[in-house]
Backbone as numpy.savetxt, mean C-alpha at the origin, in Angstrom:
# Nx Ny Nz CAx CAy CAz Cx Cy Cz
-7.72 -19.65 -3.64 -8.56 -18.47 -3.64 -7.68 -17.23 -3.64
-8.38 -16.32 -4.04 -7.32 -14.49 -3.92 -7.37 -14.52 -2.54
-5.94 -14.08 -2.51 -5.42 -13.59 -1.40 -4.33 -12.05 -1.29
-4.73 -11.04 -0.38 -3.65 -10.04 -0.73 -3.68 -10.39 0.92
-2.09 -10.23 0.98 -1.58 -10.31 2.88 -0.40 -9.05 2.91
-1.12 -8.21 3.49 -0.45 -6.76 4.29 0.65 -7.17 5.11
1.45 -6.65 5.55 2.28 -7.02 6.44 3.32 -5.86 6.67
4.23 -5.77 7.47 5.11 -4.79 7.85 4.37 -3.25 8.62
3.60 -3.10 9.08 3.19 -2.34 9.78 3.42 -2.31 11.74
3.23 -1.48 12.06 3.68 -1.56 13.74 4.02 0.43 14.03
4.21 0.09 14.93 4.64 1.69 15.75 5.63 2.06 15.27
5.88 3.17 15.27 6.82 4.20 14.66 7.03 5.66 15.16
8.20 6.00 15.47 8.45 7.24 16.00 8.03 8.22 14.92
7.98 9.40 15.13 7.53 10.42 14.44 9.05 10.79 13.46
9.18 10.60 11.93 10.28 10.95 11.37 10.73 9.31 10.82
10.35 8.87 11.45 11.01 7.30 11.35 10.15 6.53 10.07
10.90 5.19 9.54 10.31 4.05 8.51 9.65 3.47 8.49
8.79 2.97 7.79 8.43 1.40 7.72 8.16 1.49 6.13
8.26 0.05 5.95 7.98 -0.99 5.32 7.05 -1.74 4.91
5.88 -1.53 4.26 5.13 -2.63 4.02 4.95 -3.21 3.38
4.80 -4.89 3.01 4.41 -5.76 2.02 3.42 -6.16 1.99
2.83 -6.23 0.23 1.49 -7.29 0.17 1.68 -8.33 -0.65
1.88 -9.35 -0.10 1.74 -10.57 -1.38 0.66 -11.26 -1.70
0.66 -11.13 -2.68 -0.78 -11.59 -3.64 -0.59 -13.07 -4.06
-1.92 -14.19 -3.91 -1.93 -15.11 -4.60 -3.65 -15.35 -4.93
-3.25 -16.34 -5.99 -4.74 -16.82 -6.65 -5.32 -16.24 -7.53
-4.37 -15.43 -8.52 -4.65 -14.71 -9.74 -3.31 -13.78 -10.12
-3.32 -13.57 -11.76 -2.67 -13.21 -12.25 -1.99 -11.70 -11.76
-0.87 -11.60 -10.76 -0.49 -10.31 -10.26 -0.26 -9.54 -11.26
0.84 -9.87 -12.13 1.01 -9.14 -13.39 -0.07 -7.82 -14.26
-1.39 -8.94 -13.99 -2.49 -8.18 -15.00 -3.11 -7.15 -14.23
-2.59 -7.11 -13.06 -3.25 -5.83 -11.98 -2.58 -4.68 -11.75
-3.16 -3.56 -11.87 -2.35 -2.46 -11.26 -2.69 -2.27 -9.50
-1.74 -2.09 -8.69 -1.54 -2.18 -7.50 -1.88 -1.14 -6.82
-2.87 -0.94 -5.38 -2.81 0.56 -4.99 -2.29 0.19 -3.35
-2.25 1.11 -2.79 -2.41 1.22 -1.33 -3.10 2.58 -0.88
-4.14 1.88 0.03 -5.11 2.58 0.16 -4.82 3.29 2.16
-5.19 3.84 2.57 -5.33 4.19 4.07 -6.21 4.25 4.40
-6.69 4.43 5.79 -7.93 4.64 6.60 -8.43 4.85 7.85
-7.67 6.37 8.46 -7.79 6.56 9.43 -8.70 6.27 10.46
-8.62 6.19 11.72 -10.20 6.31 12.32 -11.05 7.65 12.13
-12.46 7.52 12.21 -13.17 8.26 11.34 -12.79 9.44 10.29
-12.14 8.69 9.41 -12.12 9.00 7.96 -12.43 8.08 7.36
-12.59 8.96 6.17 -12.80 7.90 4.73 -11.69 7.48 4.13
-11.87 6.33 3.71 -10.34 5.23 2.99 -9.72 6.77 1.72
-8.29 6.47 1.68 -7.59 7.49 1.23 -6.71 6.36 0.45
-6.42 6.92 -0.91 -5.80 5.92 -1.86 -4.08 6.85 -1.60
-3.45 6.33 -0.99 -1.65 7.05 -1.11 -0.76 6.85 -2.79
-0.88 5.52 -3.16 0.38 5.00 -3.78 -0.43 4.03 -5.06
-0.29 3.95 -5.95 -0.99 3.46 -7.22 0.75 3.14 -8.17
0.56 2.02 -8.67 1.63 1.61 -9.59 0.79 0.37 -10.83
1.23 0.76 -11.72 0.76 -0.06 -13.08 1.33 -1.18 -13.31
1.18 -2.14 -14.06 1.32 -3.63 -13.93 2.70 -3.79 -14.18
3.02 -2.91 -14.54 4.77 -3.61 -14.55 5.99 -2.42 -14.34
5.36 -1.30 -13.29 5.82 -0.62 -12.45 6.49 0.65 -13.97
5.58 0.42 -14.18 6.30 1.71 -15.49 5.62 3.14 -15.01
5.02 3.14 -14.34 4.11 4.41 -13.92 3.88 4.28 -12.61
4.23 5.24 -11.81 3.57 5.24 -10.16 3.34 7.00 -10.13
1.73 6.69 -8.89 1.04 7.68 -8.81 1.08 8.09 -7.11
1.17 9.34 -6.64 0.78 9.53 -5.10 0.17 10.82 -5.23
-0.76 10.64 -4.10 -1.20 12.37 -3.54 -0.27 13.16 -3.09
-0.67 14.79 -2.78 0.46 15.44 -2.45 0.93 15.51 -0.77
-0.96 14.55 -0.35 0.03 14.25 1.19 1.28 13.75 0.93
1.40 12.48 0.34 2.75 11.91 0.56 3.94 11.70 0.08
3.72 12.85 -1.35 4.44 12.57 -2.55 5.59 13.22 -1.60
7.03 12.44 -2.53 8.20 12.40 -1.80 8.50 12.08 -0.62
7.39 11.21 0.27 7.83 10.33 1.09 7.42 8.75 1.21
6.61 9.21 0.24 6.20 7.54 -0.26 6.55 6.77 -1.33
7.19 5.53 -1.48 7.37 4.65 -2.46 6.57 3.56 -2.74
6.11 3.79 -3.62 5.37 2.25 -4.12 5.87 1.37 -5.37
6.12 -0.30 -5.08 7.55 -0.21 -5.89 6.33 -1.81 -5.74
7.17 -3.21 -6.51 6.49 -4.00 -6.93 7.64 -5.30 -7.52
7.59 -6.46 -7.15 7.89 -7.62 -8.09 7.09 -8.25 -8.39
6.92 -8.41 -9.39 6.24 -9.32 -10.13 6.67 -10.63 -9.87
8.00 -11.01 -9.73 8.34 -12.31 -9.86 8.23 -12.98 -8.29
7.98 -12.26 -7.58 7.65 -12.47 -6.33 5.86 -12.14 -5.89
5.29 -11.85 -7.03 3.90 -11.21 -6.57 3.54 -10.37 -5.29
4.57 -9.61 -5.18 4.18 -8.72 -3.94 4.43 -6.93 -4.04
3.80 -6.56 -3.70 3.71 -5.15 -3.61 4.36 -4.38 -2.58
5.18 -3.15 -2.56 5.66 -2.80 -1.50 5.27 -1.21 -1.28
5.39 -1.07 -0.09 5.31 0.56 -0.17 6.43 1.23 1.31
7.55 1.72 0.60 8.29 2.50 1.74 7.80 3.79 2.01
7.38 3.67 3.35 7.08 4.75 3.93 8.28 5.89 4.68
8.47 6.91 4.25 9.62 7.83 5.28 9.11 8.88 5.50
9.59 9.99 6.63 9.57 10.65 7.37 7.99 10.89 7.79
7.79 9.79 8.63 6.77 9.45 8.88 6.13 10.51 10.04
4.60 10.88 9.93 4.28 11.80 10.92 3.17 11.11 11.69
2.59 12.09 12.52 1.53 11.47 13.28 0.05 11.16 12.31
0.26 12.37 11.75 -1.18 12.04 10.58 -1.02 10.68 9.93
0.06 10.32 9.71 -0.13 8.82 8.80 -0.43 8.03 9.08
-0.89 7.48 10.51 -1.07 6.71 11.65 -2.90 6.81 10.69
-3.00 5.35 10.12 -4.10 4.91 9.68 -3.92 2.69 9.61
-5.01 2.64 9.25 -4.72 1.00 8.47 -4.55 1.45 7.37
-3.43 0.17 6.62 -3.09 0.77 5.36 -3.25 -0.90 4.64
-3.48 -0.51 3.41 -4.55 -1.58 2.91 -4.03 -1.70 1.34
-3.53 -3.22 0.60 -3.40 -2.65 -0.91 -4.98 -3.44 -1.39
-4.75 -2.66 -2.87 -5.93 -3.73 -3.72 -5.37 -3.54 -4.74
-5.80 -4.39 -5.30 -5.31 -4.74 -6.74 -6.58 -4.35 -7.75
-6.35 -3.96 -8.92 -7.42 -3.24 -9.69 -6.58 -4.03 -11.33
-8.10 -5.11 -11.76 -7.63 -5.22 -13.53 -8.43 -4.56 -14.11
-7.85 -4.36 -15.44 -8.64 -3.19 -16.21 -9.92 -3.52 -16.54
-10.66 -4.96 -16.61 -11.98 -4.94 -16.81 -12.73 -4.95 -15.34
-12.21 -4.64 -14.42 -13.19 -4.27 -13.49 -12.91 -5.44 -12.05
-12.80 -5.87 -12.00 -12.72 -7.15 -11.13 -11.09 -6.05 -10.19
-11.93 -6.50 -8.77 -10.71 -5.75 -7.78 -10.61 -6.88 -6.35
-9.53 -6.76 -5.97 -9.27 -7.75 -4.43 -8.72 -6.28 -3.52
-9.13 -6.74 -2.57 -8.64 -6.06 -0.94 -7.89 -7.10 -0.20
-6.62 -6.56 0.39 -6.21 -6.90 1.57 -7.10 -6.55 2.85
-6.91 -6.99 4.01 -7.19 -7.20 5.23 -6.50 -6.44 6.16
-5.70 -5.14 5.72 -4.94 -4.09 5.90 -3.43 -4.52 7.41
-3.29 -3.41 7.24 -2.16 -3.60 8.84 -2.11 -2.09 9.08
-2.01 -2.21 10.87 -2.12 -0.65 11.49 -0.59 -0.03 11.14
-0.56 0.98 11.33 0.66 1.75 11.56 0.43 2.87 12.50
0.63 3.14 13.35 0.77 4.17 14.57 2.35 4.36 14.40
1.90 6.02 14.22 3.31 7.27 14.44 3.41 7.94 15.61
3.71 7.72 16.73 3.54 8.27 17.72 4.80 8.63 18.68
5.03 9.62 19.76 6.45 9.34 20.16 6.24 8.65 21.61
């Protein structure tokens, strides 16, 4: 069955990294373009990081542009997103999905990240 699994999330000082991975199984990773989405408490889900099926194009908002990376193997089916100079606002669940061009989309099951000192 599809599976996207989040991972690398946890506490973080204010200024400081993380790391997160999603590895995808049970369908063609390749044919998907990749997002990572956020979702503070009471807010609405916020899309950060968007990359195209074979990482030729990546997209961010101007919250995070230049501190966010969204990067991708294919040959590993997993999605990544480096997070830096991390603040307190970023402190959401952060969530990828995968999007193919005829319409058909999967969600991960997200992972927290708290920025806090």
């Amino acid at each position: 069955q599809v599976q996207l699994v989040e991972s690398g999330g946890g506490l973080v000082q204010p200024g400081g990294s993380l790391r997160l991975s999603c590895a995808a199984s049970g369908f063609t990773f390749s044919r998907y373009t990749m997002n990572w989405y956020r979702q503070a408490t009471g807010k609405e889900r916020e899309k950060v990081a968007t990359i195209t099926r074979f990482g030729g194009s990546t997209n961010y908002p101007d919250s995070v542009k230049g501190r966010f990376t969204i990067s991708r193997d294919n040959g590993k089916n997993t999605v990544y997103l480096q997070m830096n100079s991390l603040q307190p606002e970023d402190t959401a669940v952060y969530y990828c999905k995968a999007d193919h061009p005829l319409g058909a989309a999967y969600w991960g099951q997200g992972t927290q990240v708290t920025v806090s000192s």
